[in-house]
N, C-alpha and C positions, 0 to 999 in steps of 0.2 A: 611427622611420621608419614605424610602422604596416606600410604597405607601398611604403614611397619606398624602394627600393634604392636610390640613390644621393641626398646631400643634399649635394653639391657642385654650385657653379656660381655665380650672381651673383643676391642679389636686392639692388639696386644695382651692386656690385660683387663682392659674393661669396658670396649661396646663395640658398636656393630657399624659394617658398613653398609649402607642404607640403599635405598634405591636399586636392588638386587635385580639383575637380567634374569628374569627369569624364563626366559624363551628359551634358555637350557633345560636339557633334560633332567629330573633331579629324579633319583628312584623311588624314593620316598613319595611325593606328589603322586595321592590315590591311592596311597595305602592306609590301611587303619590300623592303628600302632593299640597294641595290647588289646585288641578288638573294640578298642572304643574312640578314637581319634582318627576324625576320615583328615589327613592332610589334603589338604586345595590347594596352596601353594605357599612358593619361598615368599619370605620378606625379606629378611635381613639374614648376613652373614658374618660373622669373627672369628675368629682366632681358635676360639675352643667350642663353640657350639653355632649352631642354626636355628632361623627362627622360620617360623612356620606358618601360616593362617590354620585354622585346621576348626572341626565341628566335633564336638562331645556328639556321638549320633546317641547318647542315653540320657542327656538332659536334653539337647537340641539348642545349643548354644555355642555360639564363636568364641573361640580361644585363640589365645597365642599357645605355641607349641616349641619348647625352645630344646633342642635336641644335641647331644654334643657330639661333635664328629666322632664317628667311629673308631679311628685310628687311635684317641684320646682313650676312650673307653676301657685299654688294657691298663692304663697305668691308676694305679690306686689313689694317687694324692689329685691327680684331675677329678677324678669321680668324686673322693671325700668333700674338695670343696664345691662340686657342683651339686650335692645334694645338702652341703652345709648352708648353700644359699636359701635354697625351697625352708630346710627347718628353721634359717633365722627369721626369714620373713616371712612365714607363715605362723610366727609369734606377734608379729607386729599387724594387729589389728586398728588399723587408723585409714583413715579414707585418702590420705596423702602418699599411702605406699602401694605399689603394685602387688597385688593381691599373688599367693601361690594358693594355686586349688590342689595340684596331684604332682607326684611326682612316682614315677618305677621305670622299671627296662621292659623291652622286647628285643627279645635275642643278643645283636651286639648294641643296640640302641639304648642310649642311657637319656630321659627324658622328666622338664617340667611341664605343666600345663598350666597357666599364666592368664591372670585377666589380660584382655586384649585392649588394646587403647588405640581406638583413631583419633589423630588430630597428627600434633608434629612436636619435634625434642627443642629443647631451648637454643639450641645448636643452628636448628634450623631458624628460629628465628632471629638470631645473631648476624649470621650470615645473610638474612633478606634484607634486613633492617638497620643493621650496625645499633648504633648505640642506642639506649631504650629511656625515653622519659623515667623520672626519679619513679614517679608513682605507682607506672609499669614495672618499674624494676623491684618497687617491693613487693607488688603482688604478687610476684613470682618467688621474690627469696622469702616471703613470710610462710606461707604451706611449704615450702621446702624444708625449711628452719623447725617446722613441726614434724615433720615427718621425720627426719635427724632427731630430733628433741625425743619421740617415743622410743625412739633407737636405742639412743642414748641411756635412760632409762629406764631401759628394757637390760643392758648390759652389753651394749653392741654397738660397733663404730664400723663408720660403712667404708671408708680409708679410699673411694674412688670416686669422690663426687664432683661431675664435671659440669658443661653444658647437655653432653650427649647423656647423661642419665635425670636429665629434667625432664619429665612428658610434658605437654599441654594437651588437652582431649580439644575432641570440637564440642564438647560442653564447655567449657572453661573450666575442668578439674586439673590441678596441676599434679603430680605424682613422680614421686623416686622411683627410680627401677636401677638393676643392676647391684644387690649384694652379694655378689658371688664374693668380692672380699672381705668380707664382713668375717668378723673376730670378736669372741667376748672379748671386752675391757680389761679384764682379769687376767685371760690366757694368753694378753699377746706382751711381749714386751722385743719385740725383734724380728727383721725379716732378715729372712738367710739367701742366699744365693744367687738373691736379683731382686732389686727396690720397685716394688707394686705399684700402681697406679699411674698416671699418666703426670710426666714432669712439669707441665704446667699448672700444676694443682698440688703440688705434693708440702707441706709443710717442713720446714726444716729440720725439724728431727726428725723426723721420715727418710732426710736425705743422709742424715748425718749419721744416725745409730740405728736406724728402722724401726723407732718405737712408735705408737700407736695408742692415743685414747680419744675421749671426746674431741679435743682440741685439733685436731687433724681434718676434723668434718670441718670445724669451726672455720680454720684457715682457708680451706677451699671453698666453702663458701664466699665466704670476704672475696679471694679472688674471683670469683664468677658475679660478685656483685662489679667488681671493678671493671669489670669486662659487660657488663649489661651498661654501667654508667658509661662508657669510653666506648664501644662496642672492641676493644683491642686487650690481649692480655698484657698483664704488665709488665711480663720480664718477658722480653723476648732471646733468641741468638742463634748463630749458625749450626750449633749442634744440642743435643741435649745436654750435652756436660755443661755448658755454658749456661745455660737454664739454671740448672740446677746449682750451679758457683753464686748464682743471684741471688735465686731464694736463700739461700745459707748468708750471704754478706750482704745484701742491701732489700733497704725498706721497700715496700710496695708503693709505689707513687700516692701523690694525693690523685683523685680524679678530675678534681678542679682543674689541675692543671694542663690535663688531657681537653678538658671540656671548662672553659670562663665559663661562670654563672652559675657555676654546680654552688650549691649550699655548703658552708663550712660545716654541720651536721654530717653532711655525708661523707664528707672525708672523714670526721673520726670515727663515723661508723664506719668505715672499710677500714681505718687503722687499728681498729680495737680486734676487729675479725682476724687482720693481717700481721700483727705483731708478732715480730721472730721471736721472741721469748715466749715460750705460751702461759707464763704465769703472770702475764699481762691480757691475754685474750681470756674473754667469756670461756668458765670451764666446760660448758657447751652448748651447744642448739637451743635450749630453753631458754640458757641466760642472755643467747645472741639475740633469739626471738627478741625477748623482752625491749631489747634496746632496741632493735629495729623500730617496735611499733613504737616506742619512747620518741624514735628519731621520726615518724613520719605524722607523730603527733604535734611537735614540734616544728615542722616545716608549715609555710602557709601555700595557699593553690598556687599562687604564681611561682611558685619553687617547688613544687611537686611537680606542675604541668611544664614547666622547663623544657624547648622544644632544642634537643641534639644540635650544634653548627652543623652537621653535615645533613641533618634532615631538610634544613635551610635550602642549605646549597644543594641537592638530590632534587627537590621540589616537591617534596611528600606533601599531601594536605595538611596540612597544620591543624584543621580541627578535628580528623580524624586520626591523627599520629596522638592527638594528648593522653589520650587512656588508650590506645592501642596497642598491643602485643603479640596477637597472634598475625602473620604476614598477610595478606589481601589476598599474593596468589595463590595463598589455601582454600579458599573462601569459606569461611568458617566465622561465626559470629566474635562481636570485639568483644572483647574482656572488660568486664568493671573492674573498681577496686575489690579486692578479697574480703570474705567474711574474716574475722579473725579467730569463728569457731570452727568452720567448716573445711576451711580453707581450697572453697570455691571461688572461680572468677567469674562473678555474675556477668551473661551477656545480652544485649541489646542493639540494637541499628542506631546509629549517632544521625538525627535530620536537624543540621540547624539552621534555623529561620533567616528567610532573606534578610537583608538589611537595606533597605529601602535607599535610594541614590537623592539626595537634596536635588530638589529643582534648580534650575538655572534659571531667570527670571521668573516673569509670574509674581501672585500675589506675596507679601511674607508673612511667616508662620504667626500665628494668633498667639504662640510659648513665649514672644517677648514681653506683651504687656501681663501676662500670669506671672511671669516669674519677677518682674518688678512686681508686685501686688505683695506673691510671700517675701520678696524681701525685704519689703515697709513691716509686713505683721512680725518678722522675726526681729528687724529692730524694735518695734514695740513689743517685745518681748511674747508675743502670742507663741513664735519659735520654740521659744522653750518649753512649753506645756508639751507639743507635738513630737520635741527629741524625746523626754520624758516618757512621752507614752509608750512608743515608738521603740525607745532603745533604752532609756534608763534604767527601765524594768531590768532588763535580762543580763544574761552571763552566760558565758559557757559553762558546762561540766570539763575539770581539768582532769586529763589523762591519770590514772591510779593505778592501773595496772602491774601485779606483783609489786605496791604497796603494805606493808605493817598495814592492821586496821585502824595503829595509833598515828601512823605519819597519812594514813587516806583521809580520818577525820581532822586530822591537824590542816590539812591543803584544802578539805573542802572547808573549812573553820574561814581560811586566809582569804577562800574565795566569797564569801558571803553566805556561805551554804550548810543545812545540817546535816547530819545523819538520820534519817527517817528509821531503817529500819538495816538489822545485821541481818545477813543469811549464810549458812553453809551448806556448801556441797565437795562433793570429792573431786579429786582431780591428781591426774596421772602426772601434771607438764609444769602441774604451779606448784610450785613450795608453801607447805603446809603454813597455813597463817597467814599467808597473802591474798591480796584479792586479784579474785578468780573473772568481775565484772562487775558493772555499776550498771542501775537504772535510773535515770537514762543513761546511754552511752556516752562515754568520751566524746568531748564537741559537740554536742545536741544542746543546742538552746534552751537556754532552763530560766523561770524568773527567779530575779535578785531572794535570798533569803528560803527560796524553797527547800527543799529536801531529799535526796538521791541515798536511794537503796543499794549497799555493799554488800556483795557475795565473794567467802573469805573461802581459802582452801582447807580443806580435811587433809589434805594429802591424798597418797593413792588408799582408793577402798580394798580390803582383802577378802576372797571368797577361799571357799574347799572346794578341791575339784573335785567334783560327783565319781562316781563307780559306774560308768555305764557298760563295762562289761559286760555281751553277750545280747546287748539293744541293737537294736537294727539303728544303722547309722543315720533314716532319719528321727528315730527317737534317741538317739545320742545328742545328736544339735539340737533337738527342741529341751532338752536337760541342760545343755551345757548351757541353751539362752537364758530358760528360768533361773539359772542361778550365776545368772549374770556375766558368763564368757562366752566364749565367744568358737566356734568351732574354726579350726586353723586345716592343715596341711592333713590330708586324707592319701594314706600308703596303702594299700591292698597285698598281703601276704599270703602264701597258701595254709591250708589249717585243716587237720584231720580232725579237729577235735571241737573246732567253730563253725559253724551253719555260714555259708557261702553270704554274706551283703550284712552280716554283726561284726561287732567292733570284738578283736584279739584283746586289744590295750591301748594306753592313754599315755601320752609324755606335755607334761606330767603326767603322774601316776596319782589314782584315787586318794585322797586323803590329802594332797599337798595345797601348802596355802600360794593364792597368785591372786594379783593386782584385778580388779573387775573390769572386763571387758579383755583379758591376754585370752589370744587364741590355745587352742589346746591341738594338739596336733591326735589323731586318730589311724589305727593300724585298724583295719578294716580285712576279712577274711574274706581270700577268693575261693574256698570251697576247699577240697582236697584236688589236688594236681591231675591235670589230666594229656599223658603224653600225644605232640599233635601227628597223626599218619606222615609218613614220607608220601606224595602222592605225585610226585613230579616227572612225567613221561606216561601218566595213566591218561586215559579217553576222561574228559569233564565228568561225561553221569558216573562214571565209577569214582572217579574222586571223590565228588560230592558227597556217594552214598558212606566214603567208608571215613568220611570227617564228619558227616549226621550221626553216624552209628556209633560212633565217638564222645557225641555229648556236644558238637562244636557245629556254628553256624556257619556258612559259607557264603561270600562275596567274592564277582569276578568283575577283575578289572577293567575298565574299558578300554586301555591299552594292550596290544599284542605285540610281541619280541621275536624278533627272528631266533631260531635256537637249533639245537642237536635235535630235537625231539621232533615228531609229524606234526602238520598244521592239526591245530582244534584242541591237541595234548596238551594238560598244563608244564608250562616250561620252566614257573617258577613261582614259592609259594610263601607267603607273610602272615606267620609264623615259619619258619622253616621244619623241617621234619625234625623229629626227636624234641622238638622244644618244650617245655611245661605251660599251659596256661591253664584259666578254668573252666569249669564247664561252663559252656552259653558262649564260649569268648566266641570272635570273627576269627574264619583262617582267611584271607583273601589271595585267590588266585589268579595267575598272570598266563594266559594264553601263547601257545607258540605258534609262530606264521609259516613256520617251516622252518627247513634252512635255509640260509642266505646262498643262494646260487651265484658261481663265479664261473670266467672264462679259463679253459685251462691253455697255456701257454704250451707254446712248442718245444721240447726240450732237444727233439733226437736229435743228433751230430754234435749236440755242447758237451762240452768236458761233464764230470760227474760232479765237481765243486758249481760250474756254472747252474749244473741243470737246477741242483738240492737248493741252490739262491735262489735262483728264478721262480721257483714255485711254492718257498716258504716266503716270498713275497706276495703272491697272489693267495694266501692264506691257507697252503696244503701242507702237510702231511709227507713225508719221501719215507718209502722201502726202496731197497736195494736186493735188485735180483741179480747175483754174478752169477751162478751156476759154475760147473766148472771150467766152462769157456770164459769165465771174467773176473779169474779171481785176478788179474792184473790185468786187467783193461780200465781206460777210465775214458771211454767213448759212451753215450749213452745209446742203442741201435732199435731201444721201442718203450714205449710210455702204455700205461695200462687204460687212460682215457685218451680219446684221440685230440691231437689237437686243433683246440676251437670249438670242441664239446660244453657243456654247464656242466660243473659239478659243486658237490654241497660244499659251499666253505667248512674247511677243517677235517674233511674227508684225505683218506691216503692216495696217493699216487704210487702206484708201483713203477720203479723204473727200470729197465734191461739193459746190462753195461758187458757189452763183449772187446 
């Protein structure tokens, strides 16, 4: 992301193009949108909205600001689904998904407000790096895979998941962004009048009938693993149609074949993701998750750390490319492997130790007659005491995860191992009755015969949403945390009837049962409406006074605009006149520098077509004086500014045609 906090939204239909000029003027840039979001500047631009850097000046915090173009704004089904994105993922409370804090309008502006993420999109590191270590590469698809997995269910399929909606922070958090397509599972079964998403990623039935459920994440996943292993997509062609003939009729490659030495694990796990039938792929994110870590439990280091042929041939450091993911020329710390709870990419500075050069003559190493020594004691069997102690003891813990308790104690039985002790807890991602985690972890060294503690799933836990009706919205959050949710997507309404900063209402609504920890989304009162002055062409201190006297605070721009009005006058004002906001809101005002002074051009002796051209190109205004010496003249014989004079761009010219 360089500095794109957010790389969600649509270039076509779903992201942005990045690295925005923003030496252009944008209007927006210093203004404060609904009196509370100072915009600083553009980041990124698409297809149906803009993304913003921009500062909450009421909590005092950086935000993305993701704004949908204006022109958009009339039409109802663009707006439906750009605020259908803010409420779906403002249900999805999981640390893998980009966060919606607010979502409302000002005037024609239709706007979310977004946690903001610096670091960069998977995209980018594709294109730095080409193809990514296995290890790397799961790191990335395992938090992805969760973050889909909560989607999922939650009742929701995100139907656009590419490179460009992978974040990576420069913490090492990884996160989804971008459900603007996002659809309950339930309500979708077909796209009408133009296939969604981006053709390199789209699953077969998507192309073929436009239906839509988990399985569609699933598949574009699997692709975007194929493309982190290979750094290349797999179907490529001259056109989209061609693309999309692929997906529909042929398999997805193995990536082995892309890349010798890829592990046959990995290929199935990209065939299982990628399978054109979907009643062969994982029915979704959870199930995929599951296999992923299955598959990277299963690999050993020399096959996880598997160094790309082209990193080879490029010249990358090889022992800073093994766990590496994010590109160097971010400078941003490396990535470890991922928690599998958190779905963090732990980072640290890779220093590894010289390695000392053998001498070229000179004495020799004292290591020869030691290591003839143990190998007298290992034929006399002293050896064997020392493997024994050393290694005969121990065992690994083998992987269980979304295991039966009956097939986890049957595998730890095979391995030498007991069941010390059961635990349960809840969980949203694991299927009730499975195990949730083992102590120790998977792979941790454990001696022969010990004991490893199972924790088995409850399933999701279910709470009541509280009634916070009429609590100030921060005693609504500190209710909705005690009883275990989670506060979601905050709307601000106007309310004659609710005290200006209390919650109107709750969606869900009081009484409904939801999973522990699903955000609640809050409708929040802006008070009763209060309409903003027209003030535009008044002197500053009168403006000021009569938007105070109003209820409303006032901020002036540091930018000034040439305009109609006299220098000092405000020439243009955000909110506009007549608009509603609440009382307290920001109106900010735009000062005018004058007008824009031009040269007036010569006109007398040109025809009356030439003169009315000439001078609605230097940005004026034509009357016509004929008088009754010109109603059929078309000579022009005096101009009302002389010419070579300044006059105000957009001012009239009178002209005389005898």
């Amino acid at each position: 992301m360089g500095e794109s906090g957010l790389s969600g939204g649509a270039r076509g239909a779903g992201s942005y193009t990045r690295r925005v000029d923003t030496t252009l003027q944008d209007p927006l840039v210093g203004q404060v949108l609904d009196g509370r979001y100072r915009v600083d500047a553009r980041i990124a631009v698409g297809g149906m909205a803009t993304v913003y850097r921009a500062l909450d000046v009421r909590l005092d915090r950086v935000l993305a600001l993701k704004v949908m173009h204006p022109g958009l704004a009339a039409d109802g089904s663009f707006v439906e689904r750009f605020i259908r994105e803010a409420k779906s993922v403002a249900r999805l409370a999981h640390p893998n998904v980009v966060q919606v804090f607010d979502q409302g309008t000002d005037g024609t502006y239709v706007y979310l407000a977004m946690e903001y993420i610096a670091g960069c999109t998977l995209r980018d590191v594709l294109r730095e790096r080409g193809a990514l270590q296995p290890r790397a590469a799961l790191d990335i698809l395992e938090p992805v895979l969760a973050a889909l997995g909560a989607a999922h269910r939650a009742g929701f399929v995100h139907r656009d998941m590419k490179p460009e909606n992978v974040l990576i922070g420069d913490d090492g958090r990884v996160k989804v962004a971008d459900f603007g397509l996002v659809r309950s599972v339930g309500s979708v079964t077909s796209t009408t009048g133009a296939v969604l998403g981006t053709v390199a990623y789209l699953a077969p039935e998507q192309v073929e009938n436009g239906s839509a459920d988990p399985r569609v994440d699933v598949y574009a996943c699997g692709v975007v693993l194929y493309e982190m292993l290979t750094g290349e997509k797999p179907h490529d062609g001259d056109s989209p149609a061609v693309v999309l003939y692929k997906h529909l009729h042929e398999d997805v490659p193995r990536p082995s074949a892309a890349v010798p030495g890829l592990a046959p694990a990995l290929d199935e796990l990209t065939a299982l993701g990628t399978a054109r039938d979907p009643g062969v792929r994982p029915q979704d994110a959870v199930a995929m998750l599951a296999l992923a870590r299955r598959t990277r439990a299963a690999l050993t280091d020399a096959q996880l750390d598997a160094v790309p042929p082209q990193a080879l041939a490029d010249g990358h450091d090889i022992a800073y490319d093994r766990t590496s993911v994010i590109p160097r020329s971010l400078d941003v710390p490396r990535p470890l492997p991922v928690n599998e709870d958190d779905g963090v990419l732990r980072t640290s500075r890779f220093e590894a130790e010289p390695v000392p050069e053998r001498r070229r003559g000179g004495r020799r190493s004292r290591r020869g007659p030691i290591a003839l020594v143990v190998a007298v004691l290992l034929v006399l069997g002293v050896g064997a005491g020392v493997w024994y102690i050393n290694s005969g003891q121990f065992t690994k813990v083998p992987p269980l995860l979304s295991k039966t308790e009956a097939q986890a104690t049957a595998r730890l039985k095979d391995a030498g191992l007991d069941v010390k002790a059961v635990e349960h807890a809840y969980s949203d991602t694991v299927k009730r009755g499975t195990v949730i985690s083992t102590d120790p972890a998977a792979g941790r060294r454990i001696r022969s015969n010990d004991s490893v503690t199972l924790t088995i799933s409850d399933g999701p836990e279910t709470v009541n949403v509280p009634d916070v009706q009429g609590r100030t919205l921060a005693g609504a959050r500190a209710l909705l945390r005690a009883d275990g949710l989670a506060a979601g997507m905050v709307t601000r309404e106007f309310s004659d009837d609710v005290p200006k900063g209390s919650v109107i209402s709750t969606d869900p609504g009081a009484g409904s049962k939801r999973h522990a920890g699903t955000a609640i989304a809050l409708v929040v009162s802006k008070g009763s409406p209060v309409d903003v002055p027209d003030v535009t062409g008044d002197d500053l201190d009168d403006a000021r006074q009569e938007l105070q006297e109003a209820g409303l605070k006032v901020t002036v721009s540091a930018t000034e605009v040439n305009s109609e009005y006299d220098q000092g006058q405000v020439a243009r004002q955000s909110p506009a006149g007549d608009a509603q906001v609440a009382e307290g809101d920001t109106v900010t005002l735009t000062l005018s520098k004058g007008p824009e002074m031009v040269e007036v051009p010569n006109v007398v002796g040109a025809s009356v077509e030439d003169a009315e051209k000439l001078l609605a190109q230097s940005g004026f205004e034509v009357k016509e004086d004929r008088g009754l010496l010109g109603l059929f003249g078309d000579t022009v014989k005096k101009q009302s500014v002389d010419a070579g004079e300044q006059a105000p761009k957009g001012s009239t010219i009178t002209i005389t045609i005898r």
